[in-house]
C-alpha positions as CSV (number, residue, x, y, z in Angstrom):
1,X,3.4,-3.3,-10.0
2,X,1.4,-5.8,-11.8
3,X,4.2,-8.7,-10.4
4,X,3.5,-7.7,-6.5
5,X,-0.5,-7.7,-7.4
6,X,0.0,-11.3,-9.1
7,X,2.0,-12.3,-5.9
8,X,-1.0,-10.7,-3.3
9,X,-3.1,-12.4,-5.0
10,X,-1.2,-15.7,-4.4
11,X,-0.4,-15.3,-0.9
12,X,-4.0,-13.5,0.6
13,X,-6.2,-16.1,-1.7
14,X,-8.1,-13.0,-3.1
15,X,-7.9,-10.9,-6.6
16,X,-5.6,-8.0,-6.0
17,X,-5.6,-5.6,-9.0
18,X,-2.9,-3.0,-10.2
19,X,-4.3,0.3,-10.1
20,X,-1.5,2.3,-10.1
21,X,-0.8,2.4,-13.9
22,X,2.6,2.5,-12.7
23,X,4.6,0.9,-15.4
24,X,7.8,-1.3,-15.6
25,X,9.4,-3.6,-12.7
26,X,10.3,-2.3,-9.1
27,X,12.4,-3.5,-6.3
28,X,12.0,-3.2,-2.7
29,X,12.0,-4.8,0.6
30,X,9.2,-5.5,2.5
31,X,9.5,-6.2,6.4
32,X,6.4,-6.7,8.2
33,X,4.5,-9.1,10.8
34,X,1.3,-10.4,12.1
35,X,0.1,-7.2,13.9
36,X,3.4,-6.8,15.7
37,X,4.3,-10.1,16.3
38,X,1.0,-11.7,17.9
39,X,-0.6,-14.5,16.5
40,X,-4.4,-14.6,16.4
41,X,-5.9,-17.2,18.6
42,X,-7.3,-20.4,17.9
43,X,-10.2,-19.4,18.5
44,X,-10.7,-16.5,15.5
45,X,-12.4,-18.0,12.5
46,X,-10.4,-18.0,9.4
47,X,-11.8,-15.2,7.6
48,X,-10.6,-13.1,11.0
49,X,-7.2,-14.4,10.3
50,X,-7.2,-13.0,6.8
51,X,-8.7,-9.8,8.2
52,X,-5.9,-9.1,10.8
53,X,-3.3,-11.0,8.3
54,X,-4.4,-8.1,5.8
55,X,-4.5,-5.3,7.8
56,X,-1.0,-5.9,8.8
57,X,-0.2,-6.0,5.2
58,X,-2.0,-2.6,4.1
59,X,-0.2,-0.9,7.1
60,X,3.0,-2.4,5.7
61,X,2.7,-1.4,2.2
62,X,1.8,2.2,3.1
63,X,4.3,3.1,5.6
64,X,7.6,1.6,4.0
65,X,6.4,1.5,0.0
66,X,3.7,4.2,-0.4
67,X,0.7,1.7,-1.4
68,X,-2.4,0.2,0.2
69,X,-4.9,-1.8,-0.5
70,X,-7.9,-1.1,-0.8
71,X,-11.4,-3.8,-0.9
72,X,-13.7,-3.4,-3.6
73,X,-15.7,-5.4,-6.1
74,X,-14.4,-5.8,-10.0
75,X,-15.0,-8.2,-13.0
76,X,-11.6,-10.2,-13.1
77,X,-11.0,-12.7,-15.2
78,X,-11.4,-16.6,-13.6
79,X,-9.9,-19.9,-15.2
80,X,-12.6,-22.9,-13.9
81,X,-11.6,-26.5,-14.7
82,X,-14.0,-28.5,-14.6
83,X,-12.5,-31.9,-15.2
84,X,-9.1,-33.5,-15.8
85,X,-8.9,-36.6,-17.9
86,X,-5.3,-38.6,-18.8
87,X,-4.4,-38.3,-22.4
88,X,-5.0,-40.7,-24.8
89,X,-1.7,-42.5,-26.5
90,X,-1.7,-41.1,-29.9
């Protein structure tokens, strides 16, 4: 379960953590759309989109795999670069 948290995380732009404690690797299909096939207007904000984009998801998830996702706050663990510089030729 931890792969399909990694990949949430990836696609919705937001930690998703693995709280099933489900271990090993699963397979399955996933077949869902942007709440049935509408596409928000232009004129919802961004953060709307991810709201309807992740409803969609959750109701998804539940009715064909048997998870959901659920908001709350945790301590995750963040990488911050600050700079990049080119390496130096040895």
């Amino acid at each position: 379960m931890s792969s399909i948290a990694h990949q949430l995380s990836t696609d919705l732009g937001s930690a998703v953590v693995d709280e099933t404690q489900l271990p090993g690797e699963f397979t399955f299909e996933l077949h869902w759309d942007l709440d049935g096939g509408s596409r928000p207007e232009a004129s919802v904000s961004g953060s709307e989109q991810v709201s309807i984009l992740v409803a969609s998801l959750d109701n998804a998830l539940r009715d064909q795999v048997g998870l959901r996702l659920e908001r709350s706050k945790e301590v995750v663990d963040t990488l911050i670069v600050d700079s990049v510089d080119t390496p130096t030729p040895n």
